[in-house]
N, C-alpha and C positions, 0 to 999 in steps of 0.2 A: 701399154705393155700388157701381152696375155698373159694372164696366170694358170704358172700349172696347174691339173686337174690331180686334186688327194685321189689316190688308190680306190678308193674306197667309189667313190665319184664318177672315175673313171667306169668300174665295172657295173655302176648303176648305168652309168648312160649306155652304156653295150647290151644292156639287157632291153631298156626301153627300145633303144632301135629295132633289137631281135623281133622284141613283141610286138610293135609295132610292123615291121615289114614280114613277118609270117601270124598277121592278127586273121587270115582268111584259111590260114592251112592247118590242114589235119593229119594226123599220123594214119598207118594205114591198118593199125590193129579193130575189130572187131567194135573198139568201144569210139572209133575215131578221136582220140583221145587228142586234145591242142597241140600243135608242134611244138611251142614254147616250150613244157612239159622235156620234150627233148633235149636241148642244150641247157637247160635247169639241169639237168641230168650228170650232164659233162664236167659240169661245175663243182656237182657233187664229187663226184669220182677224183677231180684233179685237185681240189681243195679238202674235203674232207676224211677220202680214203687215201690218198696218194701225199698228202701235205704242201701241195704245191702252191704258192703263193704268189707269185710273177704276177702282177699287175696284163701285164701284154699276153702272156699266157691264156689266162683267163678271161680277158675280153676276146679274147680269138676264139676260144671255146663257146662263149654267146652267141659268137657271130659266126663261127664256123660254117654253118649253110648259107648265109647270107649272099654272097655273089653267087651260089651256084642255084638256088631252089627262089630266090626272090627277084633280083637283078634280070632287065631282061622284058619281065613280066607285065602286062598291063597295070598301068598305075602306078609303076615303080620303074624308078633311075636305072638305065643302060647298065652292063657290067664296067663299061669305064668309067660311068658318071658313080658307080658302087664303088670301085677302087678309089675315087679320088673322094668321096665320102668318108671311107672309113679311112684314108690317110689324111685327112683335116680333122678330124675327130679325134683319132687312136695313135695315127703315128705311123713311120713306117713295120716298125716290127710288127705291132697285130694285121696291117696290111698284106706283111711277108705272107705271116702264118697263114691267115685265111686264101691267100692264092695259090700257097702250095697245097692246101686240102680241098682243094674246090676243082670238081671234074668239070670239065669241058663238053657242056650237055649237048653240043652240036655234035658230036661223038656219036659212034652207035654206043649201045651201053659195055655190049663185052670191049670193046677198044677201051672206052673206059676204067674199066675194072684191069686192064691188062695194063693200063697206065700206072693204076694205082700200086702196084705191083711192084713195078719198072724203080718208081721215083722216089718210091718208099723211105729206100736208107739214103737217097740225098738231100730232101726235107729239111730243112733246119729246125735245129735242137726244138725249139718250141712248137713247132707244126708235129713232129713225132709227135709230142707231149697230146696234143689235139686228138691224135689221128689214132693215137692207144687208148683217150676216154673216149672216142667217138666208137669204135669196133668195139670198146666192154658194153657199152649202151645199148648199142644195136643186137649184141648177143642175147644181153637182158633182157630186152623187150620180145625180142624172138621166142626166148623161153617161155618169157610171164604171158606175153599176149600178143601171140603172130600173126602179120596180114593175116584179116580175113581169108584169106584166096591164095593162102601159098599152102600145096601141098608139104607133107614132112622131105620128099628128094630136093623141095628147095632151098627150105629152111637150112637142110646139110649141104647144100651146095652154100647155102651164103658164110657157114660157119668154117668150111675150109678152105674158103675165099680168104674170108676175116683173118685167118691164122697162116695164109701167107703174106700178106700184107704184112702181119705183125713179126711172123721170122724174118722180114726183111727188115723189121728195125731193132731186132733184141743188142740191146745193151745200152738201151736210149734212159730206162729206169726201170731198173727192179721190180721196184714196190708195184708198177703199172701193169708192167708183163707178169708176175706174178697172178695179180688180179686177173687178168687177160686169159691165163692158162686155166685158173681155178674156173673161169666163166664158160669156157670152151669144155673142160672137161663135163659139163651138162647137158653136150652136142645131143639133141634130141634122134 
């Protein structure tokens, strides 16, 4: 008989996998700073500023990039052998969540982004949850310390990117979107 995995357990092992399957990538800020650093990030935001607690929630937020930035890659599991990892692992819901936030890197990238758009408010509940700490994160780091190599028209293109994506999901949580507005209001 398996035994369930305590909460607690559960979001350890999502962090191990994270760090482990993005142990070679780097953020693209000036300091190349660890990608882990990132979805550490997520975690904060949906746990300590937003109060979110959901077990499934929060391993999706770990793993949030995982099928789409890891999956795929030399050295690392197929995006099907990714899917069927993290739903032996996590379960179907962190499964859900992570495949509705994960672009389809065979994509060009504005397809992508127009996707993101598109699919926004039909996400389930917990992928929203994802997908609003993930655009406060990105806004953040934009401000505190942006790619190397993006001028300022890009930096404002990503942040009115960011705040369509998220008016396509207001009314998912307050406390999120709130944050969201406050971060965007720093639109450099």
């Amino acid at each position: 008989m398996e035994r369930r995995k305590e909460p607690i357990c559960q979001l350890i092992d999502a962090l191990a996998l994270a760090a482990e399957a993005h142990r070679h990538q780097r953020r693209k800020d000036a300091d190349a700073s660890p990608y882990i650093n990132h979805p550490i990030s997520l975690l904060h935001i949906l746990s300590i500023d937003a109060g979110i607690t959901e077990p499934s929630v929060l391993c999706a937020a770990a793993l949030h990039d995982y099928l789409e930035d890891c999956c795929g890659q030399a050295g690392q599991p197929s995006v099907e052998e990714g899917r069927s990892i993290l739903l032996a692992r996590f379960g179907q819901d962190v499964l859900a969540y992570v495949d509705a936030v994960s672009d389809d890197k065979r994509l060009p990238k504005q397809e992508r982004k127009r996707l993101q758009v598109e699919h926004a408010a039909s996400a389930p509940f917990g992928a929203r949850l994802v997908k609003l700490a993930d655009k406060i994160a990105n806004l953040r780091d934009i401000q505190a310390s942006p790619p190397a190599d993006w001028p300022l028209a890009r930096r404002r293109e990503y942040f009115d990117w960011a705040k369509q994506v998220v008016d396509r999901m207001r009314g998912t949580h307050a406390s999120l979107e709130a944050l969201f507005d406050a971060t965007y209001a720093g639109r450099p």
